[in-house]
ZADO-1210 file (C-alpha; in nm, 4 decimals, padded with zeros to 6 digits):
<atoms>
<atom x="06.5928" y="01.1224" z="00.4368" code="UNK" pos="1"/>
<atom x="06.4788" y="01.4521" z="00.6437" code="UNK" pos="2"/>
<atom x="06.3501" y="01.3775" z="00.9370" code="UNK" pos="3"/>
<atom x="05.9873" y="01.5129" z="00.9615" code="UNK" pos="4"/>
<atom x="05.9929" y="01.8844" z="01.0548" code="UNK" pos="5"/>
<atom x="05.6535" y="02.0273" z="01.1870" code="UNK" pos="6"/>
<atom x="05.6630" y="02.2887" z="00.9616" code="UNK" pos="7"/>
<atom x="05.6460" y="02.2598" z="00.5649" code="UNK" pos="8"/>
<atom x="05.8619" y="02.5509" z="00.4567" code="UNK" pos="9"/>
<atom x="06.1096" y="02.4650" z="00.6874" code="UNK" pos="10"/>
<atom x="06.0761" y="02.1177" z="00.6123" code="UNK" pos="11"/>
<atom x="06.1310" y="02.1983" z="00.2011" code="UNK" pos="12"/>
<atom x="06.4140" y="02.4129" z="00.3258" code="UNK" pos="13"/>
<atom x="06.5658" y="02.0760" z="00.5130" code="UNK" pos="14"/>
<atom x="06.5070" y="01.9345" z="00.1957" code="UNK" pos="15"/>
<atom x="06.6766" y="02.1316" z="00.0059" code="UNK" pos="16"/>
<atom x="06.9845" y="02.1346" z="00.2547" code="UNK" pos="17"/>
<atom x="07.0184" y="01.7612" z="00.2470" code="UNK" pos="18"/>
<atom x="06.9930" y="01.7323" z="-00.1474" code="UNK" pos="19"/>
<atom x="07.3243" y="01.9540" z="-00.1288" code="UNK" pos="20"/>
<atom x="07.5090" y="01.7251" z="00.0903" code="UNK" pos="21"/>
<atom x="07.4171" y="01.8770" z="00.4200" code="UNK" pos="22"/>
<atom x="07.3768" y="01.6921" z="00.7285" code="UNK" pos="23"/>
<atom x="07.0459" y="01.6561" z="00.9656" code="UNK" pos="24"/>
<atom x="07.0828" y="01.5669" z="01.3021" code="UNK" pos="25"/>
<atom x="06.7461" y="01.6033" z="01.5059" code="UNK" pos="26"/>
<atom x="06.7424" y="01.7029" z="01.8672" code="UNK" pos="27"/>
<atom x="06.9396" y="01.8895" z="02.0782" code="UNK" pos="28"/>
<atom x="06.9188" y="02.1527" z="02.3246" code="UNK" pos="29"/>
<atom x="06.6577" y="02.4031" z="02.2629" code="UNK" pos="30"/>
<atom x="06.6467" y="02.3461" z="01.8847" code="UNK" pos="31"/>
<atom x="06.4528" y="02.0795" z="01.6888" code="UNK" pos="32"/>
<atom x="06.7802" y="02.0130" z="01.5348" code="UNK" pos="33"/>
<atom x="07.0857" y="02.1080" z="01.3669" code="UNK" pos="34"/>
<atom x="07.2017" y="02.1184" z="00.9890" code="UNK" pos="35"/>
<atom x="07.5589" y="02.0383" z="00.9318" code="UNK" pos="36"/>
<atom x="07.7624" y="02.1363" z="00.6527" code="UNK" pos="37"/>
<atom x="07.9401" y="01.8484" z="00.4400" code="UNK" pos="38"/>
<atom x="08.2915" y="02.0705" z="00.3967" code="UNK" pos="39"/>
<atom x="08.2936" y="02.1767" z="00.7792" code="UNK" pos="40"/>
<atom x="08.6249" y="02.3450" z="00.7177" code="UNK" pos="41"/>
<atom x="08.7886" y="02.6092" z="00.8796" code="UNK" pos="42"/>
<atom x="08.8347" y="02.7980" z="00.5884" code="UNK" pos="43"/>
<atom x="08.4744" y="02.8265" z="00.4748" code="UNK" pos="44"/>
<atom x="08.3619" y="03.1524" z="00.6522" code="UNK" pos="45"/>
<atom x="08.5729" y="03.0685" z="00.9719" code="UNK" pos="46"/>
<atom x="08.3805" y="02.7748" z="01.0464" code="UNK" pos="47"/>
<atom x="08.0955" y="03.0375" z="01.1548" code="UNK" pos="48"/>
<atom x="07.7843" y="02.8450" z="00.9885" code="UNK" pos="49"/>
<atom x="07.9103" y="02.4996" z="00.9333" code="UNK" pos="50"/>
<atom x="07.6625" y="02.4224" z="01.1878" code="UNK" pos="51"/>
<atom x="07.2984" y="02.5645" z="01.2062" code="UNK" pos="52"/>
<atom x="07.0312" y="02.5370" z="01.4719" code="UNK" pos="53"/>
<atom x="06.6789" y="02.4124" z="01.3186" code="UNK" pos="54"/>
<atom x="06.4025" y="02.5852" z="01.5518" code="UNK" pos="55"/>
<atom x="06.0796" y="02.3507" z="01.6146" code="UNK" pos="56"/>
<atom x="05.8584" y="02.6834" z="01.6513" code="UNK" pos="57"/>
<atom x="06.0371" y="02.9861" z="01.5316" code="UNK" pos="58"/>
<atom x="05.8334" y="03.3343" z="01.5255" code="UNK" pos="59"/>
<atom x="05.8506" y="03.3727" z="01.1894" code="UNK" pos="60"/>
<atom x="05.8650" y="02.9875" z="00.9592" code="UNK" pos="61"/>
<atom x="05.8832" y="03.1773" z="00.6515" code="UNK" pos="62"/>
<atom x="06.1876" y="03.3801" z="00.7461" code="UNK" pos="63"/>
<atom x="06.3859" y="03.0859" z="00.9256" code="UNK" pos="64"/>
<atom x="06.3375" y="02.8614" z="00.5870" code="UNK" pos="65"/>
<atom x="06.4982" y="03.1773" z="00.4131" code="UNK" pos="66"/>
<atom x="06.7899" y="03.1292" z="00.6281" code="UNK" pos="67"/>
<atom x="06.8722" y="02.7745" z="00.5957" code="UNK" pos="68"/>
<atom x="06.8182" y="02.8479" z="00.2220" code="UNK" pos="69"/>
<atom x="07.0494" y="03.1116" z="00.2394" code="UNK" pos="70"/>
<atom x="07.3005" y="02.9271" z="00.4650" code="UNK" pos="71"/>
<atom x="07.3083" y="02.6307" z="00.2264" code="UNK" pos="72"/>
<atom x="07.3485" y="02.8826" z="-00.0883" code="UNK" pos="73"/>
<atom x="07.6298" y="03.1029" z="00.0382" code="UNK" pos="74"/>
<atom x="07.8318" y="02.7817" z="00.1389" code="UNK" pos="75"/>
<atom x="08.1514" y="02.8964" z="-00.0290" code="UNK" pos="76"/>
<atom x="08.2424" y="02.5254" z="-00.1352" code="UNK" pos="77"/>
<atom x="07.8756" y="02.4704" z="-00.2463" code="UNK" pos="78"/>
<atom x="07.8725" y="02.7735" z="-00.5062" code="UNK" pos="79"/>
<atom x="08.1931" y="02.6156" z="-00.6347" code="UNK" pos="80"/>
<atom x="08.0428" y="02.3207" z="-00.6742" code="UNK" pos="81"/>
<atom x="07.7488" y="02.4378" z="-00.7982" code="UNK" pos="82"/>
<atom x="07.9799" y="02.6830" z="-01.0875" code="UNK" pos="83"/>
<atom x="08.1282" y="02.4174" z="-01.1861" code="UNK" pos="84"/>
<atom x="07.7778" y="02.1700" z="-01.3025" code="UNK" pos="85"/>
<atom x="07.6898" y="02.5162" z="-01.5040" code="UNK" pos="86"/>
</atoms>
């Protein structure tokens, strides 16, 4: 269950994250929380965005749930997974 995010496109972004497997862990240092990817392997982009800060008041909401959208999408283990329910 995603924890309750201020913000409603980031929050149907969170959603969307933890429907694919990804993790939510709230708090943290200067973040709201992070987003965790369920592979966290080394070979999936170097381990670069296996972990994702989730900002409480970003600038720009819109743009910031367009990231963990496109974070979550270009997941190289989770377009496998999702080529292979097609």
């Amino acid at each position: 269950m995603v924890k309750k995010h201020p913000n409603k496109e980031i929050r149907a972004a969170l959603i969307y994250a933890e429907e694919k497997g990804w993790r939510i862990e709230e708090g943290g240092s200067h973040a709201w929380g992070k987003l965790y990817c369920p592979y966290n392997d080394a070979d999936c982009r170097c381990g670069e965005f296996c972990i994702t800060s989730i900002w409480s008041t970003p600038k720009n909401p819109s743009n910031h749930a367009r990231q963990i959208y496109r974070v979550v999408d270009n997941c190289i283990y989770q377009k496998q997974a999702d080529d292979s329910t097609l």
